[in-house]
Steps between C-alpha positions, in 0.01 A plus 500: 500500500127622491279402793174426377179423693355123506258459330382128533408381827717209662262176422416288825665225457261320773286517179670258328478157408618229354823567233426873552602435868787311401640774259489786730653223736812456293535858441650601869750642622602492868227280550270743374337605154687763328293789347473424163330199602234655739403755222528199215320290637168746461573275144567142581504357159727801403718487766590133503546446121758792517641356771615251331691731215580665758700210697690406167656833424613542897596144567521302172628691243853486364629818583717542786340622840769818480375548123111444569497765792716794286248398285165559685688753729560737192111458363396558847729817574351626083161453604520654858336219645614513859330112642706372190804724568484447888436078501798455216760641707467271747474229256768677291730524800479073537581452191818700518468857434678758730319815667689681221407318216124514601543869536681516158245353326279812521801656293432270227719304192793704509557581826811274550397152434680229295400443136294204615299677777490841325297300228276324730354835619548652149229247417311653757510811396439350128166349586350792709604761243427372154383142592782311318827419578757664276712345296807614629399363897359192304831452358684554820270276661579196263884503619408347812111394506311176244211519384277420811714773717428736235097428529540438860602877531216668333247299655680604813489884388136458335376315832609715750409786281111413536557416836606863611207609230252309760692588821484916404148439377379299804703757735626167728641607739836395666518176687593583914819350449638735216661812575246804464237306579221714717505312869 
């Protein structure tokens, strides 16, 4: 992963008001707010309109927690973004993926994984190279995944896509409790 420098300032949050207060609010972790919050919320309007996107693809949609986090693991490990990379393991590792399988995600589609899985980060790889899913991991995709799965999955890829984008561009820095994280 590439370390990059921050580049937005943490926003007070004794600054806020109102609903702004309540997003950041809603957005902790460990009783605190996480990172992408502090920096977000420089943009409160921004921040707590993609929130809610946000909260559908991680908690709504109809993919399976184990298929969401390949998912967003594998755009996160493409795009180097190490606050992405580093908060979806841990979330990655509740939702039932081993040490190993984390680790073998960096190795990609073919590195071992069932049909099923191997297309989940094929589609990945789809999006971030040429910004389609192929029709062969379509295809393979439509053996076990409907319709809303199927759009459930890019949004997944597309969402977490901007949000190492922003992350890499805003140089957020890890969260205390993540490993690598400066003390």
């Amino acid at each position: 992963m590439i370390s990059r420098k921050q580049r937005l300032p943490f926003r007070d949050l004794n600054t806020l008001t109102g609903v702004d207060r309540e997003t950041a609010a809603k957005n902790q972790v460990n009783g605190q707010v996480i990172n992408i919050f502090r920096v977000l919320m420089n943009h409160p309007n921004l921040a707590r309109r993609w929130s809610v996107f946000g909260s559908h693809v991680l908690a709504k949609s109809t993919l399976s927690p184990r298929d969401r986090e390949l998912a967003i693991l594998r755009i996160g490990w493409l795009n180097q973004a190490p606050y992405e990379w580093e908060q979806h393991v841990i979330i990655g590792k509740r939702s039932g993926l081993s040490d190993a399988e984390i680790e073998r995600i960096k190795s990609g589609p073919k590195a071992g994984w069932n049909r099923h899985e191997g297309a989940v980060l094929q589609a990945a790889d789809d999006l971030f190279e040429n910004s389609v899913v192929s029709d062969e991991t379509w295809k393979t995709l439509l053996e076990t995944y409907n319709t809303e799965q199927m759009m459930d999955l890019v949004f997944a890829i597309g969402q977490y896509n901007l949000v190492s984008w922003a992350l890499n561009s805003f140089g957020v820095p890890l969260d205390d409790f993540l490993p690598g994280a400066q003390k």
